[in-house]
C-alpha positions as CSV (number, residue, x, y, z in Angstrom):
1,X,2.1,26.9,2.4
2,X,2.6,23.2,2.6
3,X,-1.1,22.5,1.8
4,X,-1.3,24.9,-1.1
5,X,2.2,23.3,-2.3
6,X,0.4,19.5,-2.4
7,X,-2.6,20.3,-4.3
8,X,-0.7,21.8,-7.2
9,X,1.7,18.4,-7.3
10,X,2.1,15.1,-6.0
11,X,4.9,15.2,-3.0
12,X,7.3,12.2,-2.7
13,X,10.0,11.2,-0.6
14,X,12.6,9.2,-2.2
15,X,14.8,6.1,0.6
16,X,17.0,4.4,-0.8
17,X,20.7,3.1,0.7
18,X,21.9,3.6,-3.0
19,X,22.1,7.2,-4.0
20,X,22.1,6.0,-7.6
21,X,18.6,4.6,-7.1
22,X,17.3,7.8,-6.1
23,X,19.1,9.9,-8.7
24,X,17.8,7.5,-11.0
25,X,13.8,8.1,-9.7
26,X,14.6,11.4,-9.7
27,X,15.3,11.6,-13.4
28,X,12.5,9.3,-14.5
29,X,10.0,11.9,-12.7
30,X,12.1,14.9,-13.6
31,X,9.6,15.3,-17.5
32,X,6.2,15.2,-14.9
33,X,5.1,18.7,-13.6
34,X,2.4,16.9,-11.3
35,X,5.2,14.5,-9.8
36,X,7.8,16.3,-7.4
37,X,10.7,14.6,-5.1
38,X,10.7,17.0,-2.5
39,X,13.0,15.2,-0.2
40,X,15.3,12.1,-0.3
41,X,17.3,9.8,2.5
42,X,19.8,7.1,2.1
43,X,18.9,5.6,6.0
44,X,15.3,4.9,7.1
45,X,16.0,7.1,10.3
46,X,16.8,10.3,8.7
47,X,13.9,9.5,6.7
48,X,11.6,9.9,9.8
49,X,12.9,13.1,10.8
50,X,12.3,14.7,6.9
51,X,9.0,13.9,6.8
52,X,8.2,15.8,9.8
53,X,9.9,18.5,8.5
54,X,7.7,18.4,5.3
55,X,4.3,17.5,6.5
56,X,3.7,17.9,2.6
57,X,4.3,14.4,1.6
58,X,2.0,11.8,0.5
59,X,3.7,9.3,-1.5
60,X,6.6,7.6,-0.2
61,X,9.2,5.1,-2.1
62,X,11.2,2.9,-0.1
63,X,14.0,0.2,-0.1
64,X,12.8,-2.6,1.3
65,X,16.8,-4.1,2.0
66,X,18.8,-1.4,3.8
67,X,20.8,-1.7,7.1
68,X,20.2,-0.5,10.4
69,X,16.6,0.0,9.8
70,X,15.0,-2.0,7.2
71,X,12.1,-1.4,4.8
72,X,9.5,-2.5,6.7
73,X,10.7,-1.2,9.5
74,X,10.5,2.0,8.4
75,X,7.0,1.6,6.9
76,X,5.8,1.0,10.2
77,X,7.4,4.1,11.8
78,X,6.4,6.3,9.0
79,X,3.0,5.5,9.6
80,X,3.4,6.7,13.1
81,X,4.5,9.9,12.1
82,X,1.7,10.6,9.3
83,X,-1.1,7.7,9.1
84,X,-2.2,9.1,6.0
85,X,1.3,7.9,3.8
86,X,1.0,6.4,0.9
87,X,4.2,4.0,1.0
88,X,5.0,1.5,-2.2
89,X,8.0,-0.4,-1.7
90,X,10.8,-1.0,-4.2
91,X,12.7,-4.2,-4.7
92,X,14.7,-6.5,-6.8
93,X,12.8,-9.6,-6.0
94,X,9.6,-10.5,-4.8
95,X,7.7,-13.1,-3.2
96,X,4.4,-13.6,-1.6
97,X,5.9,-13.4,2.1
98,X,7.5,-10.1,1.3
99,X,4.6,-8.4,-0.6
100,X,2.2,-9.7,2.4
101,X,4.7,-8.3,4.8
102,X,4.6,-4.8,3.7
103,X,1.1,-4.2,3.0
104,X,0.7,-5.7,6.5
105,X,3.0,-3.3,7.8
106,X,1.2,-0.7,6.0
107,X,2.2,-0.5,2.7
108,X,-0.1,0.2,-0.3
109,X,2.3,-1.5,-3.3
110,X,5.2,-3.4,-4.2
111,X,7.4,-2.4,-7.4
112,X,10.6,-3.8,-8.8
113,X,13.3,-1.5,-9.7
114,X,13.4,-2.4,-13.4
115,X,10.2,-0.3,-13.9
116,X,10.0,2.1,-16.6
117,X,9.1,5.8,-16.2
118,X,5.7,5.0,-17.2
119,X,4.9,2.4,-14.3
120,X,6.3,4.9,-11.9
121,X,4.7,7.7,-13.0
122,X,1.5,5.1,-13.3
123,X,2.4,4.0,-9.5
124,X,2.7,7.3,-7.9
125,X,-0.4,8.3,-9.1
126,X,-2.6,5.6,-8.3
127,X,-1.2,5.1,-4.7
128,X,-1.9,9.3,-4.1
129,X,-5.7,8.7,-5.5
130,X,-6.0,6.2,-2.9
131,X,-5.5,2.4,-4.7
132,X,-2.8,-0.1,-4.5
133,X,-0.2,-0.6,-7.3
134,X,1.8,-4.1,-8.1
135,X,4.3,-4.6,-10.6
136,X,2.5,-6.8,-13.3
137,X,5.0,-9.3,-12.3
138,X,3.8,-9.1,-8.6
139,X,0.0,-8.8,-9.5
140,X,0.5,-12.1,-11.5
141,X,1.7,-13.9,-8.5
142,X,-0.9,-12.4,-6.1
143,X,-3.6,-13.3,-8.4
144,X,-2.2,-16.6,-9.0
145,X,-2.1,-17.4,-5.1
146,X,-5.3,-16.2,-4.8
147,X,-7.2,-18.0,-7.8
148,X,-5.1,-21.3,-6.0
149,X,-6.5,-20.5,-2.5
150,X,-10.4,-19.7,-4.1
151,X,-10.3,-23.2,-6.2
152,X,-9.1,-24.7,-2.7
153,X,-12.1,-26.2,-0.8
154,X,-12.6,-24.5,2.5
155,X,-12.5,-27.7,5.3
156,X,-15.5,-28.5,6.8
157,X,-14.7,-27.5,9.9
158,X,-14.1,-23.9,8.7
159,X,-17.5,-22.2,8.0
160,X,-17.2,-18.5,7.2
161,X,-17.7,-16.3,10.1
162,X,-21.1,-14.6,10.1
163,X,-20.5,-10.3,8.7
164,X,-22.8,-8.1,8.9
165,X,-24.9,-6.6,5.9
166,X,-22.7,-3.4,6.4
167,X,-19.2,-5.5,6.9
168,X,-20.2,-7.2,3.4
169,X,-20.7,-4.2,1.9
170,X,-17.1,-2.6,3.4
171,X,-15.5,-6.0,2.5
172,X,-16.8,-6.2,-1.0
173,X,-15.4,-2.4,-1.8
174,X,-12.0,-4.0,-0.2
175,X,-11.4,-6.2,-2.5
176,X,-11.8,-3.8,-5.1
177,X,-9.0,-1.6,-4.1
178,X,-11.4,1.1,-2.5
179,X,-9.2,3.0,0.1
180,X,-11.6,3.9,3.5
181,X,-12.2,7.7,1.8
182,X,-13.5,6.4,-1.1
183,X,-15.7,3.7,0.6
184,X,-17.0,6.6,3.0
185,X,-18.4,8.4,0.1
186,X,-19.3,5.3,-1.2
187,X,-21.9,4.1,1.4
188,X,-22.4,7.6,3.2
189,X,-20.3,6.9,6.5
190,X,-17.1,8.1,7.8
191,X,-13.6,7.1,7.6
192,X,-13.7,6.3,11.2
193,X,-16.9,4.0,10.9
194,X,-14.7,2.3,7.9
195,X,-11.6,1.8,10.0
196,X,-13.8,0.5,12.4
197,X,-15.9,-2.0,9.6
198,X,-12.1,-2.6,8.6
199,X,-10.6,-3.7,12.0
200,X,-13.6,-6.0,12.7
201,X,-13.4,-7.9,9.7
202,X,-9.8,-8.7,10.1
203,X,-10.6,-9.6,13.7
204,X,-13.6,-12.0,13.1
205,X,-11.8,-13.6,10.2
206,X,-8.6,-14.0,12.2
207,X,-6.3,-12.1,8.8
208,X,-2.9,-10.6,9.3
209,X,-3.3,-8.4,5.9
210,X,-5.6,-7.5,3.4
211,X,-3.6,-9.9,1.4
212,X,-5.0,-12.6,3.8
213,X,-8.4,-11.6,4.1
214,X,-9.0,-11.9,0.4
215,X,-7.5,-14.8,0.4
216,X,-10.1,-16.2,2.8
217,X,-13.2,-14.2,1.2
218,X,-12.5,-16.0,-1.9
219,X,-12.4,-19.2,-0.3
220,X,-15.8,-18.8,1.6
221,X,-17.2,-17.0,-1.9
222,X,-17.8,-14.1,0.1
223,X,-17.2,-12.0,-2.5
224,X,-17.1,-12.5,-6.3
């Protein structure tokens, strides 16, 4: 039942501390027939235990500043319970530690809660089809950092680590968003070979994130 239910809509889970928050997401998505909250928390653990109990889900919008458990602390769980989660996390500020830490912890965006209905609906979709989604406030900045890192001259010392044909290839669809199922039909491999492309490129290039391993393909022009 719960796989026919999440082709007809988008399922989301709603965890905030504030129940206004949520009442407020709620009623931004109510007008969207695609777009259905089908369960909400106000503490990251009783989170946890809803999304076993609908297996359903696939997109996720979290706090990032609660107690007891915090945002990223909960993005990390979640992906233990279901690896396939599409998590974006909500916040009043930003900055490029916090947006590195969640998509290092797992996360696939970062929005503020002054969004529109638009952006969310706009969010919510694109993170289900498999992409990020920043605020354009947050995208600025990223870009931003990243334009300052790529005009940055690599030291001399640091020559880029030798990839492999494939690994460019896998690395070149990373930076353009491409989530692992959509660069497995892409180059005619499976998700598991991608992971695996994935975690080896991280390794060689010594990168915490994705965040950071753009960062460093820009600055060895590894990818354009």
């Amino acid at each position: 039942m719960n796989e026919l239910v999440s082709e007809d809509f988008i399922a989301v889970l709603v965890l905030d501390d504030h129940q206004m928050v949520i009442e407020g997401v709620k009623t931004l998505l109510k007008s969207r027939p695609n777009i259905r909250v089908v369960a909400e928390a106000n503490r990251g653990a009783d989170a946890l235990q809803l999304l076993v109990k609908h297996p359903e889900v696939q997109v996720v919008l979290t706090d990032l500043n609660m107690p007891q458990m915090s945002g990223l602390e909960f993005i990390r769980a979640a992906r233990e319970v279901n690896s396939k989660l599409r998590i974006v996390a909500l916040s009043m500020f930003y900055d490029q530690a916090s947006v590195t830490d969640v998509l290092s912890a797992g996360g696939c965006g970062y929005m503020l809660k002054s969004l529109g209905p638009e952006e969310l609906i706009q969010a919510i979709e694109q993170v289900a089809a498999g992409r990020t989604y920043f605020s354009s406030e947050v995208g600025s900045m990223l870009l931003q950092n990243l334009e300052l890192t790529a005009l940055r001259p690599a030291p001399a010392a640091d020559a880029p680590v030798p990839l492999t044909v494939r690994e460019r290839e896998v690395l070149e669809l990373i930076s353009k968003e491409y989530s692992n199922h959509h660069i497995a039909e892409k180059l005619f491999i499976s998700e598991r070979t991608v992971e695996t492309h994935r975690k080896n490129i991280l390794t060689k290039t010594n990168s915490k994130s994705i965040i950071g391993l753009i960062r460093y393909a820009l600055r060895h022009r590894l990818i354009q």
